[in-house]
C-alpha positions as CSV (number, residue, x, y, z in Angstrom):
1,X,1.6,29.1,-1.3
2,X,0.6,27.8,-4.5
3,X,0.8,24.0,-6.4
4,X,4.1,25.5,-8.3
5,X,5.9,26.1,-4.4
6,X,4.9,23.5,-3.2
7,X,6.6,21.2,-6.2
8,X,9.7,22.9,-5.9
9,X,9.8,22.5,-1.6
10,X,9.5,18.8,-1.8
11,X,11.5,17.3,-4.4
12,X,10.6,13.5,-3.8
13,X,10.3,10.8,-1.0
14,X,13.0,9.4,0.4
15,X,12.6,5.4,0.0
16,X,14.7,2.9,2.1
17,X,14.1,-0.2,4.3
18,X,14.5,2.1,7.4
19,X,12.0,4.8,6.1
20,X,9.4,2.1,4.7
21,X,9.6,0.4,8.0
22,X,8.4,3.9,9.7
23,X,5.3,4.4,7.7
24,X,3.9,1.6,9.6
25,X,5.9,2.0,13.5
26,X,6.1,5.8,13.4
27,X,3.4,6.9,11.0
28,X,6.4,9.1,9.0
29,X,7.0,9.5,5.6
30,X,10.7,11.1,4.2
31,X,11.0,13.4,1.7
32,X,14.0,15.1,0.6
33,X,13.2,18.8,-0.1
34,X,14.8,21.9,-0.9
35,X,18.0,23.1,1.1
36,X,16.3,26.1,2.2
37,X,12.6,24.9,3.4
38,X,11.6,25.4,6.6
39,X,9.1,23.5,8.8
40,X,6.3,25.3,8.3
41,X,6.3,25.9,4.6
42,X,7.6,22.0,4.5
43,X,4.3,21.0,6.3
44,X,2.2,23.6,4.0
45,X,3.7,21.9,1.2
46,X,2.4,18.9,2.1
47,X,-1.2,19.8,2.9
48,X,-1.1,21.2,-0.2
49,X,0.3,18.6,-2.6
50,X,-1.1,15.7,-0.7
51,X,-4.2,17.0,1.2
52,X,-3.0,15.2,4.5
53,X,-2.7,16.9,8.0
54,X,0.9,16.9,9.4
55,X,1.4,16.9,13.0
56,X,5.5,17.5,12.7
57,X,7.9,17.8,10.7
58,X,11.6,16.5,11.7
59,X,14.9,17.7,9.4
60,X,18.0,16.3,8.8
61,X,21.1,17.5,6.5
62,X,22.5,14.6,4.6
63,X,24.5,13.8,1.9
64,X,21.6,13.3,0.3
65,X,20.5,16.7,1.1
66,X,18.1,17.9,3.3
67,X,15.3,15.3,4.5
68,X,12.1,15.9,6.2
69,X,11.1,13.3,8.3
70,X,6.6,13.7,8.4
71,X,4.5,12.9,11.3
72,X,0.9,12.3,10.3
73,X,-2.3,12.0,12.1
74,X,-2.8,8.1,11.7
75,X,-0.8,5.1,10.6
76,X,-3.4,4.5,7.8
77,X,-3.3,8.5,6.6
78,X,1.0,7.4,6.3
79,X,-0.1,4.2,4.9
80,X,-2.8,5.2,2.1
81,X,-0.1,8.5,1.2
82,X,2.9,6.0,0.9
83,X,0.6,4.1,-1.5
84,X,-0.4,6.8,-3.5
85,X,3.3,8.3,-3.8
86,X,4.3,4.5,-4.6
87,X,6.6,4.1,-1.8
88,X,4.6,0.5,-0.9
């Protein structure tokens, strides 16, 4: 997978009170990414636009579309990656 995949997979993060509140409780970030990601490529993606180690990846259709719900490693790897995407 390339930089160019990897932009199209995840489109941008997801940002409300209940998904800022899980950066710091669950160590998750949401993203909503394309319709037809799965898993794997979602957590490839991610590793390869952010450099951060995911330990799972959750997914949920919305109205919104299609979130993806990422587990990392530490609550200040979530933490410093929120920060850098802007979320906090």
């Amino acid at each position: 997978m390339n930089l160019d995949e990897a932009t199209k997979i995840i489109l941008r993060p997801y940002i409300t009170e209940k998904t800022f509140a899980m950066v710091e409780k669950e160590q998750r970030i949401c993203f909503i990414v394309d319709d037809n990601a799965k898993k794997p490529k979602i957590a490839q993606a991610i590793k390869i636009l952010y450099d951060e180690k995911v330990l799972r990846v959750n997914t949920a259709r919305t109205i919104y579309g299609k979130k993806a719900f990422v587990k990392f490693e530490t609550p200040d790897k979530a933490r410093d990656l929120a920060t850098k995407i802007g979320m906090l």
